[in-house]
N, C-alpha and C positions, 0 to 999 in steps of 0.2 A: 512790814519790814521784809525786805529780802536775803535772806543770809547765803552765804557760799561756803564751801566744804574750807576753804583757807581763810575763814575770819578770824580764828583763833590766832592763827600766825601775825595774821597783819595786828591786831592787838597787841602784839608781842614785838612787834618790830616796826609799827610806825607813829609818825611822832605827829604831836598838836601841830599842825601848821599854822594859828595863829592865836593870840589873847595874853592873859599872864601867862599862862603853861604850854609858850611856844615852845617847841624841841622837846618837851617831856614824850617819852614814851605812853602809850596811851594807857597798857594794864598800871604803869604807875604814877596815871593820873590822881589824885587826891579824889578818895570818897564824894566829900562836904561839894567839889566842883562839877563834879558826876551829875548829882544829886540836883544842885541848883541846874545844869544845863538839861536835865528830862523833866524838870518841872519848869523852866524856860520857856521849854520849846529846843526841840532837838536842830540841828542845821538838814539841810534835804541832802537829799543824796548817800553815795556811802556812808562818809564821817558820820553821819546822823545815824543810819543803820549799826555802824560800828557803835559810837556810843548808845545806842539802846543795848546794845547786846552787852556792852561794859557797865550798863546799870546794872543788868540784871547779873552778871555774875558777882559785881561787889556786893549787891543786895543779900544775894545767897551765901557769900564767903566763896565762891568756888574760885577767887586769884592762882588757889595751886594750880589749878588746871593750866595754865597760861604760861606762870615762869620759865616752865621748863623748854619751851619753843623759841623761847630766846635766842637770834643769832651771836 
């Protein structure tokens, strides 16, 4: 995974581009779908990097860390 110094923010500000939870914000993606898509198999690219790094902070509990970067 390749992370950049602004993935916190885009977690924070951008949205499912497609499935049940198109448009949802990605920090408040549901746990339970998180979960099924890193045990799936993540998509390549960003999104995919982005949701690894959304498993592990739901994993942890760290969501505070996120909210507050909300535009």
């Amino acid at each position: 995974m390749n992370f950049e110094q602004n993935d916190l923010v885009k977690l924070a500000t951008m949205t499912m581009p497609f499935g049940k939870h198109q448009g949802v914000t990605l920090i408040d993606l549901p746990e339970p779908y998180v979960v099924w898509f890193y045990t799936k198999g993540l998509p390549e690219g960003k999104l995919g990097d982005l949701l690894g790094l959304l498993y592990e902070i739901k994993l942890n509990g760290l969501e505070s860390l996120v909210y507050p970067l909300r535009q």
